[in-house]
C-alpha positions in Angstrom: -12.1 -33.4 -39.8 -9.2 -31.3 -38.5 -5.8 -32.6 -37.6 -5.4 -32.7 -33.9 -2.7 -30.2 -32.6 -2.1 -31.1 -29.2 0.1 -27.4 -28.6 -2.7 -25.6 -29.6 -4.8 -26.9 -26.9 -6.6 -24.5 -24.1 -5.6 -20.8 -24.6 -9.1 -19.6 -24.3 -10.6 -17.5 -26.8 -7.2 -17.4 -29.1 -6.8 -21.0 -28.5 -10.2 -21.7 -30.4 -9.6 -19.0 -33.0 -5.9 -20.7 -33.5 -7.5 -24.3 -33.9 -10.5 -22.9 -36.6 -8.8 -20.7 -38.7 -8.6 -21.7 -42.1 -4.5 -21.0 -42.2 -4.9 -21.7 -46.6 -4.0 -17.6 -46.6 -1.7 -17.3 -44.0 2.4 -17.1 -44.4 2.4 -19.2 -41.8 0.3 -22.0 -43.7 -1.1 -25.0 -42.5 -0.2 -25.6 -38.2 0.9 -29.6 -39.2 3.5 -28.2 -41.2 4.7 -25.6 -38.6 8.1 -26.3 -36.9 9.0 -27.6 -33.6 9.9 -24.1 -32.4 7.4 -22.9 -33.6 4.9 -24.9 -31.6 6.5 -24.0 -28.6 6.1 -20.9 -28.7 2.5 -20.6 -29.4 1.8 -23.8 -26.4 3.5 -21.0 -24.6 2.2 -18.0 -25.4 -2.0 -19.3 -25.4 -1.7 -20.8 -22.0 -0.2 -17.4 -20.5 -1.8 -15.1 -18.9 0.9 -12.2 -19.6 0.4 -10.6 -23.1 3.0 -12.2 -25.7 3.0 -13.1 -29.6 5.3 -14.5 -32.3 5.8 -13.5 -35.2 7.0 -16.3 -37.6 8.9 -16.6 -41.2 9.9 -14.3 -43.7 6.8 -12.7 -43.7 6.4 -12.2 -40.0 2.9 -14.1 -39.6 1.7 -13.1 -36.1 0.2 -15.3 -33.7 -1.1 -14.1 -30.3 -2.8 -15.0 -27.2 -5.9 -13.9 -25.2 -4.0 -11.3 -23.1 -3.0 -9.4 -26.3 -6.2 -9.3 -28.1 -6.9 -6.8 -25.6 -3.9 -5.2 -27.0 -5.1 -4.6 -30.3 -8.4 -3.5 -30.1 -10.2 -2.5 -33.0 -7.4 -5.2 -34.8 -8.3 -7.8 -33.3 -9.5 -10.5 -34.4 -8.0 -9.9 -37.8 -4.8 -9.9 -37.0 -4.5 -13.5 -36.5 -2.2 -14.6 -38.9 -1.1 -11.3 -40.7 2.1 -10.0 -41.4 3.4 -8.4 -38.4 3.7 -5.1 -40.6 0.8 -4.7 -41.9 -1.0 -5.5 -38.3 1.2 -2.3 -36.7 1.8 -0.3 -39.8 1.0 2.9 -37.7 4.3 2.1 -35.6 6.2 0.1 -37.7 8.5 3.1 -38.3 9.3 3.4 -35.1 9.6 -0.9 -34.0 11.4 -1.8 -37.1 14.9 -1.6 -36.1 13.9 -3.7 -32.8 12.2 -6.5 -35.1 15.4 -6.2 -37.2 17.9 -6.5 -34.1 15.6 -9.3 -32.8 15.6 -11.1 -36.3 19.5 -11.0 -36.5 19.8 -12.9 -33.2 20.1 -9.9 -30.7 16.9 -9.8 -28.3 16.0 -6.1 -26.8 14.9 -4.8 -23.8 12.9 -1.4 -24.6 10.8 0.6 -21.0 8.1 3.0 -21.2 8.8 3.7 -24.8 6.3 5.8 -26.3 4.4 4.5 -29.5 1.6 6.9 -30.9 -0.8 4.1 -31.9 -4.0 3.9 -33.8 -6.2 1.1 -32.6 -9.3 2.5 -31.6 -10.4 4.8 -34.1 -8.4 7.8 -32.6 -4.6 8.2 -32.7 -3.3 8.1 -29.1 -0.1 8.4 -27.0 0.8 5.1 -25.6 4.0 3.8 -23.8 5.4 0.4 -23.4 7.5 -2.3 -22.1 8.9 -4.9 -24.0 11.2 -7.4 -25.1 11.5 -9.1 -28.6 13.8 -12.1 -28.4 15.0 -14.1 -31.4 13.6 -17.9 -32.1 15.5 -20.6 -33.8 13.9 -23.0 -35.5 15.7 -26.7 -36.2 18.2 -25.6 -38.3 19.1 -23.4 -35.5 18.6 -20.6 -37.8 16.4 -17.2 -36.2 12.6 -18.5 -37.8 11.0 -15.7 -35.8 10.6 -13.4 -33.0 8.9 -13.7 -29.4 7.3 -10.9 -27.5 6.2 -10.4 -23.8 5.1 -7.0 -23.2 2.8 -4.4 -20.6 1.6 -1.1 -21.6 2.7 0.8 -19.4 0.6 3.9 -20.7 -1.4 4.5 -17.2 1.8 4.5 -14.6 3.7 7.0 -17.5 0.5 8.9 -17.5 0.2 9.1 -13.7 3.8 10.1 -13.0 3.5 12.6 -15.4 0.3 13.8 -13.7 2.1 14.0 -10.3 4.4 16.0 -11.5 2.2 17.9 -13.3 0.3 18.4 -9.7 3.7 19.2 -7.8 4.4 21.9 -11.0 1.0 23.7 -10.2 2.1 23.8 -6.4 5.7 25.6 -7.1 4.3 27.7 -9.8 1.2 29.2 -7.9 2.2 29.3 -3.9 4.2 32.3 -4.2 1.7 34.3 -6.1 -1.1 36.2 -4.4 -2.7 38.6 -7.4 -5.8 36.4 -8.7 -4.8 37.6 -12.2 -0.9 36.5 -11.6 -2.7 33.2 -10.6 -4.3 32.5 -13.7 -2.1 33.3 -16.3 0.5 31.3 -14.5 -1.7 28.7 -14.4 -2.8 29.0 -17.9 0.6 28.8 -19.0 1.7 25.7 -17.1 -1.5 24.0 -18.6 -0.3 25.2 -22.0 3.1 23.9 -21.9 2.5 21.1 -20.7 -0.6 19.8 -23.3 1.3 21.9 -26.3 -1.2 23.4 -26.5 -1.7 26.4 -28.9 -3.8 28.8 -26.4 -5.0 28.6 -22.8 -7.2 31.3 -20.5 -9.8 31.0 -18.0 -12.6 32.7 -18.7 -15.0 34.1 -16.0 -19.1 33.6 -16.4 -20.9 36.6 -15.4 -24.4 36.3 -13.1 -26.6 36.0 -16.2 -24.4 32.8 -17.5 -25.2 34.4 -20.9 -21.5 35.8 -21.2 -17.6 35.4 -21.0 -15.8 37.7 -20.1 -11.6 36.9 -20.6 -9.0 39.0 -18.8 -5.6 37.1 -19.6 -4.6 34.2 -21.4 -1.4 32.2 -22.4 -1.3 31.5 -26.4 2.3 30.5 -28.4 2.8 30.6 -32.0 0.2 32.1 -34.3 -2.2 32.3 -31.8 -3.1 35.2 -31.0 -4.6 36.2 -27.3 -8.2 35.9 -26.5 -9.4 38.7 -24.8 -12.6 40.4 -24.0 -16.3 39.1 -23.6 -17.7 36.6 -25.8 -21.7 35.6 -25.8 -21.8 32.1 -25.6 -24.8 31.7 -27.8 -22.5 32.9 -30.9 -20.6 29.5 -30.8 -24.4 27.4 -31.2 -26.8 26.7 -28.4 -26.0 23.4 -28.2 -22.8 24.3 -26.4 -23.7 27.2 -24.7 -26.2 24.5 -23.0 -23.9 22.6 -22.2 -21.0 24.7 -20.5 -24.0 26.0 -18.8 -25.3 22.7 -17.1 -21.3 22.5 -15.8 -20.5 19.6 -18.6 -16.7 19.0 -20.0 -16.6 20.1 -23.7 -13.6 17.8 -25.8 -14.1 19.4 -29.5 -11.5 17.1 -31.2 -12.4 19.2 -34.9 -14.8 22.1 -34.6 -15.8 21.5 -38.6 -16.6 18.3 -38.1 -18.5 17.9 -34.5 -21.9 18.3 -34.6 -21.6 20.6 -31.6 -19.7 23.2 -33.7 -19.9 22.4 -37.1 -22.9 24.6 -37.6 -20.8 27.2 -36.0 -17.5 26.9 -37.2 -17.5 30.4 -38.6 -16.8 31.8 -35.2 -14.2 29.3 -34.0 -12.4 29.8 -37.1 -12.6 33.8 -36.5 -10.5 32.9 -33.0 -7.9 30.4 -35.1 -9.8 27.8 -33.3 -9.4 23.8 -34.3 -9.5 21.7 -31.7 -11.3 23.3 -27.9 -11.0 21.4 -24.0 -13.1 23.5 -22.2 -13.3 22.5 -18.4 -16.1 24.7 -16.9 -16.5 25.1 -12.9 -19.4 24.6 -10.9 -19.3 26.3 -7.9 -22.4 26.5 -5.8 -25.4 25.8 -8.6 -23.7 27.7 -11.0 -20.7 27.9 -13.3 -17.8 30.4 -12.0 -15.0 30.3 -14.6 -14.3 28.2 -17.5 -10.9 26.8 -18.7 -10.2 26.2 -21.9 -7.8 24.9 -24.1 -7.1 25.6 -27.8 -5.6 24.0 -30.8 -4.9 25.6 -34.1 -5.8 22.1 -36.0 -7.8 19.1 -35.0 -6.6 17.3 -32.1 -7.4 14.1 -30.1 -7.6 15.1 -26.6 -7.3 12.6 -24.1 -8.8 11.6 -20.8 -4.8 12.8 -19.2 -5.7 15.9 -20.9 -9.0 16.6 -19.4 -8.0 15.2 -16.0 -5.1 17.7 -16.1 -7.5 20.5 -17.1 -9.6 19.4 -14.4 -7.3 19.2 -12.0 -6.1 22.8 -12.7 -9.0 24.3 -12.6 -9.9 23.2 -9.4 -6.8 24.2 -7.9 -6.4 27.5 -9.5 -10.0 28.7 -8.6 -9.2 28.1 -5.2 -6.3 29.7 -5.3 -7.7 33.3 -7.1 -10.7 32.7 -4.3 -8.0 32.5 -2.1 -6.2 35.6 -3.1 -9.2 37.9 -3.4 -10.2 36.4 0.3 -6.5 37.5 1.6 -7.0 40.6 -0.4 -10.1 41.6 0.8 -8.8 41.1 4.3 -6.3 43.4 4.3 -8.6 45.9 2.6 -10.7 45.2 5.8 -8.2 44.9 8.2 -6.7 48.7 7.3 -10.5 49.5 7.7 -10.3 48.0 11.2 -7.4 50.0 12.0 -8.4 53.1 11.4 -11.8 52.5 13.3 -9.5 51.2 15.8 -7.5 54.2 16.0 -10.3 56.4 16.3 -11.7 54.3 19.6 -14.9 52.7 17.8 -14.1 48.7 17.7 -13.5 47.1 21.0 -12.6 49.8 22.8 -12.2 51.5 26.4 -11.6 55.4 26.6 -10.2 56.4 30.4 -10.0 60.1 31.3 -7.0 59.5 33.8 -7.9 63.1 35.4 -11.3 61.9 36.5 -11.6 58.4 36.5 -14.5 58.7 33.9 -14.2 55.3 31.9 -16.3 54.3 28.6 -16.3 51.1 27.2 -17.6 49.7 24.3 -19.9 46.4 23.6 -17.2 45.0 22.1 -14.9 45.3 24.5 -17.3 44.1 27.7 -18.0 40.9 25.4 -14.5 40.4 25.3 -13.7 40.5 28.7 -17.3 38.9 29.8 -18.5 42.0 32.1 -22.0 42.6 32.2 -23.8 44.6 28.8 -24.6 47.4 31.5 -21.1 48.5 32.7 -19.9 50.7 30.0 -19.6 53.8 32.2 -18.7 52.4 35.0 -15.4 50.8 37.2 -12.5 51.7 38.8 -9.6 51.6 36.2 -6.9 49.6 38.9 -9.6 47.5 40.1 -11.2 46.4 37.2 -9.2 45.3 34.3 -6.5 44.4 36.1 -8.0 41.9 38.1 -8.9 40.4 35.2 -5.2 39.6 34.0 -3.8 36.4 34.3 -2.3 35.8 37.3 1.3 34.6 35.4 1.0 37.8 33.3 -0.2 40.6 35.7 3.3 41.7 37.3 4.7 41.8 33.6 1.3 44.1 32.2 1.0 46.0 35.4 4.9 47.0 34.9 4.6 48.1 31.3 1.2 50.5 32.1 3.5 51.7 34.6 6.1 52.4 31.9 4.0 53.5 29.1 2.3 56.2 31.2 5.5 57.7 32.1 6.6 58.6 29.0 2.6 58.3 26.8 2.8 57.7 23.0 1.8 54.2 21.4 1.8 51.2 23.0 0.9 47.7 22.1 1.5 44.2 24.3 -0.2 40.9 24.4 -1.5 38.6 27.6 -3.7 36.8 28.8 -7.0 37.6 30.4 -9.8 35.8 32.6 -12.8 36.7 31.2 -15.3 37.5 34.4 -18.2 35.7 33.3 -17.0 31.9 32.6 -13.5 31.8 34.0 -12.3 31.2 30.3 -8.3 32.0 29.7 -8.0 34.4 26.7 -5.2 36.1 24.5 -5.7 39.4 24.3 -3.8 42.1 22.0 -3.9 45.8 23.5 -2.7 48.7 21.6 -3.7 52.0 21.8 -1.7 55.2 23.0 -1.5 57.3 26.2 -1.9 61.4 26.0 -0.1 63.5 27.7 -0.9 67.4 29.1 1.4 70.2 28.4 3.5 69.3 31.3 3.9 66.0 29.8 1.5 64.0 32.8 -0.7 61.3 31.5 -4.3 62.7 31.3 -6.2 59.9 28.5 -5.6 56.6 27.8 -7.0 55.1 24.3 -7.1 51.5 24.0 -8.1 49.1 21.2 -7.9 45.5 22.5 -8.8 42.1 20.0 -8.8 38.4 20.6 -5.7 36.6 19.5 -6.7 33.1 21.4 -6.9 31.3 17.8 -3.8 33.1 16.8 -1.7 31.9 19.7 -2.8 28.1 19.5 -2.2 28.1 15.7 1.6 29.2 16.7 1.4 27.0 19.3 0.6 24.6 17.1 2.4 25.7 14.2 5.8 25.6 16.1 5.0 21.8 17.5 4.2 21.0 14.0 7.3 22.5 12.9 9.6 20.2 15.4 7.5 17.4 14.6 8.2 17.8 10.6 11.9 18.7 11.6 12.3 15.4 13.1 10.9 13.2 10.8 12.5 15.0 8.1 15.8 14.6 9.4 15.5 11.0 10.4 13.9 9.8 6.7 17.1 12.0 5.1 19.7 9.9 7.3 17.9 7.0 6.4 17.8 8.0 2.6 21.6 9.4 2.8 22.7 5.6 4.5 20.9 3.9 1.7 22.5 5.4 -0.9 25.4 5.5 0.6 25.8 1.7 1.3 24.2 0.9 -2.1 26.6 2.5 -4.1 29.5 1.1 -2.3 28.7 -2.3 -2.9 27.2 -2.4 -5.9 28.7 -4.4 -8.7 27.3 -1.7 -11.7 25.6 1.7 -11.8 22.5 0.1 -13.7 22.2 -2.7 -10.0 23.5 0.7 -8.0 19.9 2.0 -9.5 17.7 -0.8 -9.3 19.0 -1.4 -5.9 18.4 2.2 -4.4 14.9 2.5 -5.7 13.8 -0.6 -4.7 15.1 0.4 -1.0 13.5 3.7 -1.8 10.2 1.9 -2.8 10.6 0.1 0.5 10.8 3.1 2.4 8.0 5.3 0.4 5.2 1.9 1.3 6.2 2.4 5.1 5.8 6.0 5.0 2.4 5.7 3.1 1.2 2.8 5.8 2.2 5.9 8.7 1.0 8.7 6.7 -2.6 7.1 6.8 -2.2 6.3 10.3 -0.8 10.4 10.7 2.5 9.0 11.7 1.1 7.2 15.2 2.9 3.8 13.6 1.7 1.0 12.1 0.8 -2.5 12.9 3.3 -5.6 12.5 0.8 -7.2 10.0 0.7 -3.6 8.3 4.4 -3.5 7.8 4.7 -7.3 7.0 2.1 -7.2 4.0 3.6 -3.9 2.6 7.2 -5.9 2.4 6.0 -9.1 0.4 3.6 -7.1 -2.1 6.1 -7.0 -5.0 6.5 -10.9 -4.9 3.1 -11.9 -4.1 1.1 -12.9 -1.3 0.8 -16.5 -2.3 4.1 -17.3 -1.3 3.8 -15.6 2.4 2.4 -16.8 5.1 2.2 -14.2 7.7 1.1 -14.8 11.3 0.9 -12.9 14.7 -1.1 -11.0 16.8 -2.0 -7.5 16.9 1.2 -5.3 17.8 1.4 -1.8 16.9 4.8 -0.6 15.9 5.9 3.1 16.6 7.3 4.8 13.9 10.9 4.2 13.6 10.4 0.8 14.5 8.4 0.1 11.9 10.5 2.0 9.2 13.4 -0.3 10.3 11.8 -3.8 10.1 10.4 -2.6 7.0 13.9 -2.2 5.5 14.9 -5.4 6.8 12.2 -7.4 5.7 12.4 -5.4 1.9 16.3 -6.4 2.2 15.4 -10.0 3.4 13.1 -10.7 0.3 15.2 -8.9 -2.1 17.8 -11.6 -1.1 14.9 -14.4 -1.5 14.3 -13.4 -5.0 17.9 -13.7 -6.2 19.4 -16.2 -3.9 16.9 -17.7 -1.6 13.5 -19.2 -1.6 11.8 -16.6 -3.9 14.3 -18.0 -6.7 12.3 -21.1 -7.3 8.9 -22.2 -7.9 7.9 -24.2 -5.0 9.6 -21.8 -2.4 7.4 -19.8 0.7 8.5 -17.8 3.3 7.0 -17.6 6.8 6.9 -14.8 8.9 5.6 -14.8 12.2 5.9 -12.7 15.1 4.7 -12.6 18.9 4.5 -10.1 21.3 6.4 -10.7 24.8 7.2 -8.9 28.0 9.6 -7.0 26.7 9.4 -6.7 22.9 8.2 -7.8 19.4 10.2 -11.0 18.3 9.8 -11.4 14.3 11.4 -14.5 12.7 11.7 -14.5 8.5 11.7 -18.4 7.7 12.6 -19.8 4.2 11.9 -23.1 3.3 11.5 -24.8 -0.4 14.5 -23.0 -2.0 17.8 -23.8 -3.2 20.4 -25.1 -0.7 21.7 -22.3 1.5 25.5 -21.8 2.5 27.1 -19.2 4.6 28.2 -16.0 2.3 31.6 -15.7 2.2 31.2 -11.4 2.0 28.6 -9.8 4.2 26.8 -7.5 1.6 24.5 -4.1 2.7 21.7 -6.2 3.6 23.3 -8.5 5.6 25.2 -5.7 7.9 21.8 -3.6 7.3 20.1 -6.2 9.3 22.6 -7.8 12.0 24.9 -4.3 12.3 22.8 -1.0 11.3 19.2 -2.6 12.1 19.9 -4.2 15.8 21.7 -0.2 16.7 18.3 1.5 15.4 15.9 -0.8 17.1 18.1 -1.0 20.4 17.4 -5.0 20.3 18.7 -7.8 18.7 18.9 -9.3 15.2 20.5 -12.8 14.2 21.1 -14.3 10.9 21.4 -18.2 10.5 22.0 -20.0 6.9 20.5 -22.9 7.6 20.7 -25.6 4.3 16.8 -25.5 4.3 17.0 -21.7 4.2 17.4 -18.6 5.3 16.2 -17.9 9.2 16.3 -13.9 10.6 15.1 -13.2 13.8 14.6 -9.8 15.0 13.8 -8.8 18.5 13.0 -5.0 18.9 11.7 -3.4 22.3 8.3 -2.0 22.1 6.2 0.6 24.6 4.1 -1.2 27.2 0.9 -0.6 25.1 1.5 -2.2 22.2 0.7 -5.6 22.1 -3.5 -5.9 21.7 -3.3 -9.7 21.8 
């Protein structure tokens, strides 16, 4: 029968594996024998949910809990009771001199630090954040090392993906030649994988070929250029790329989809392919791919890079051609124009005689049958918008006294609905020997869509304006407040992009509400996500906050639970925080309510948040703000005016 070990009781899966391991081979022997530190530690670590281990003694022996198991992988469970180095021999190069600080009585503090790991049968780029912190055993001597950690591998990965995304915006918005396009593209994809070689290569109709214009390749690479029959690099993948599916050759001598093949990849200094092919409508339109001179591991980052590029950059050659293809057209239109074919009217001024084409009477809604007929005066000019007339009738008047060119824009009511259009008229007046005004060519197109996208576009314009300049005084008075009272650059930091943090939740709450505002509850759950909604208990009805009123009680309520966390109610276990709010006649009245922390006393300096909230927030909200430091806790109540519509009950 086993000893009993009360601290290695519960732990789940690693508390079992703890209690039935035969310990006869371990450096960490037998658990009765283990010191009081030691046990500790592991009660600590197995009924955690946070992944931690220790590592114990002059050999390191490594004991874990259920939450790093995970960790491990394709190590687990054999790593119970190893030495440390042999368990992480493909990092220990780069963690030794943070075991060694740790084991000399220093703990460290290491963020997003990138360890290339090998723990699922494939080398891969992770990152990581970590402490290892020194343990003394009875003697008071360091017996071993503690570690709390989070891979931090998917938030690196998706930073480095949004900027990634931003990079393809800067690089290819200026560009309109579908060629300039893609070899931009190609090389931004290339730089950013290291990868040897990158192109996109266009299918032709029979989906039989390749066909490569440009590419991007660094080193010994050399380009890849020309067409390329997709059968010579084995059926198996032609079939593939075909049916639209992602190709990740890690080692084209060794995958079975190249291996028979490998000949021809070889020919093309090819080790290692990505190729991302697009579907567009049934069928495959262009094919990005990636090259590596030797073997690689390519990642799911890689390929959701790739994809991402792909996408982006086929819609932006489509988009080019498109833009290129109009302006082929619209010279075409021009010269049809000029010559009177395309929605048109031709007056002989000498006789009255008018023509004018189907185009033209659809634009104006006269009848099909009234191409030859009308009085000039009588006719179109009735047709003008009233607001408008005086202005057009005054520059026909002008334009016919000295002929030549002429082009102006109004508005119109078209004679069969009543509908108001935009009109734009150019054409040019003749003129007899004598210099009178004998024929009058006109070619006249419908801008309506135009004019409301400007109309538009400019109201879009001041909107952006505005809230760009209000979220940059905002950002500007952050900073500036937060470097002036903080105590170190390192809290300067934290602070400022935690307020920033703040801000960017509000702005994501109005972004998905297209800037209309935001609800009370809304803003109040955003505010108490970083410390848990367990702790919160939020009340109120309904009230929807515009804009700036909701960016400025979100502020308030980041800088009133900020405080919590240090100082306040936050601090300690058993502390909660109300918030509650109602809707009255004339406002929204908020009250922040801490109860269950440690004793509160009046500050004896007013920091940023407190003049934030009783100085800077009461002037932006035009209402009221008070602060009381009660001993129970901390009580803020904000009052803030609200539009008569607010308040749904």
């Amino acid at each position: 029968m086993r000893p009993r070990h009360d601290f290695l009781l519960g732990g789940g899966e690693m508390g079992e594996r703890l209690r039935a391991h035969d310990w006869s081979t371990s450096p960490l022997g037998p658990p009765e024998a283990w010191p009081q530190s030691l046990r500790t530690s592991v009660s600590i670590l197995l009924n955690s949910g946070h992944p931690m281990f220790v590592a114990w003694g002059p050999e390191l022996g490594f004991l874990y809990n259920d939450a790093y198991a995970v960790i491990l992988g394709d190590k687990h469970p054999a790593a119970l009771g190893r030495r440390f180095e042999e368990i992480w021999a493909d990092i220990w190069a780069d963690i030794l001199p943070l075991v060694e600080t740790a084991l000399s009585g220093e703990a460290t503090w290491s963020e997003d630090l990138l360890l290339r790991m090998f723990r699922h049968g494939y080398w891969e780029d992770t990152w990581w954040t970590f402490s290892y912190s020194p343990v003394r055993d009875e003697s008071g001597a360091v017996g071993g090392m503690f570690c709390a950690c989070t891979e931090t591998t998917a938030k690196v990965l998706g930073e480095r993906r949004l900027k990634f995304q931003l990079a393809i915006a800067e690089r290819l918005r200026p560009l309109t030649d579908p060629r300039a396009i893609k070899a931009a593209a190609a090389s931004l994809l290339g730089e950013t994988l290291g990868a040897g070689r990158v192109g996109f290569a266009e299918m032709e109709a029979d989906e039989s070929w390749l066909t490569v214009e440009d590419d991007w390749a660094v080193g010994d690479m050399a380009p890849f250029l020309g067409r390329f029959r997709l059968e010579d690099f084995g059926p198996g993948l032609a079939e593939r790329l075909r049916a639209g599916q992602v190709l990740r050759i890690d080692d084209v001598q060794t995958d079975p989809l190249t291996a028979e093949h490998a000949a021809s990849f070889a020919a093309l200094g090819i080790g290692a392919v990505l190729a991302m092919p697009l579907v567009k409508e049934g069928r495959v339109v262009t094919v990005l791919s990636a090259h590596m001179a030797a073997p690689r591991a390519w990642t799911d980052d890689d390929q959701a890079m790739a994809q991402e590029l792909v996408e982006r950059t086929w819609s932006g050659v489509q988009r080019a051609r498109a833009e290129n293809r109009l302006r082929e057209n619209e010279e075409r239109l021009r010269l049809v124009q000029a010559a009177g074919g395309v929605g048109s009217f031709d007056w002989d001024m000498r006789t009255g005689t008018i023509h004018r084409s189907p185009e033209y009477l659809q634009l104006q809604g006269l009848p099909p049958d009234q191409g030859e007929a009308g009085s000039y005066t009588d006719d179109w000019l009735s047709r003008v918008h009233p607001e408008d007339r005086d202005r057009v009738w005054q520059g026909f008047l002008d334009d016919r006294a000295r002929t030549g060119p002429f082009a102006r824009e109004y508005r119109i009511v078209r004679a069969s609905d009543g509908e108001v259009r935009w009109i734009h008229n150019r054409g040019r007046i003749d003129a007899d020997p004598q210099g009178r005004a004998v024929r009058l060519l006109s070619v006249q197109t419908d801008i309506t869509d135009r004019k409301r996208d400007e109309t538009r576009h400019r109201l879009l314009l001041n909107e952006l304006n505005h809230r760009v300049k209000n979220t940059l005084a905002t950002i500007q008075s952050i900073a500036a407040q937060t470097l002036r009272n903080a105590a170190s650059l390192a809290q300067a930091q934290a602070d400022f992009e935690n307020r920033l943090l703040a801000l960017s939740r509000t702005h994501d709450i109005l972004t998905r509400r297209t800037w209309e505002g935001a609800t009370a509850a809304e803003i109040a759950e955003g505010a108490i996500q970083p410390y848990g909604p367990e702790r919160f208990r939020c009340e109120g009805p309904t009230v929807d906050l515009p804009p700036q009123t909701a960016l400025s009680i979100a502020m308030a309520l980041h800088e009133l639970g900020t405080n919590a966390a240090k100082y306040g109610a936050l601090s300690a276990p058993g502390g909660r925080v109300e918030i509650g709010w109602t809707a009255e006649t004339a406002g929204l009245r908020l009250t922040w309510r801490e109860r269950g922390g440690p004793p509160v006393a009046p500050p004896t300096r007013r920091g940023f948040g407190s003049r934030l909230l009783e100085r800077g927030l009461a002037r932006e909200l035009g209402g009221g703000v008070r602060l009381t430091f009660d001993p129970q806790g901390v009580v803020c109540e904000i009052f803030a005016p609200l539009p008569d519509d607010a308040a749904d009950g």
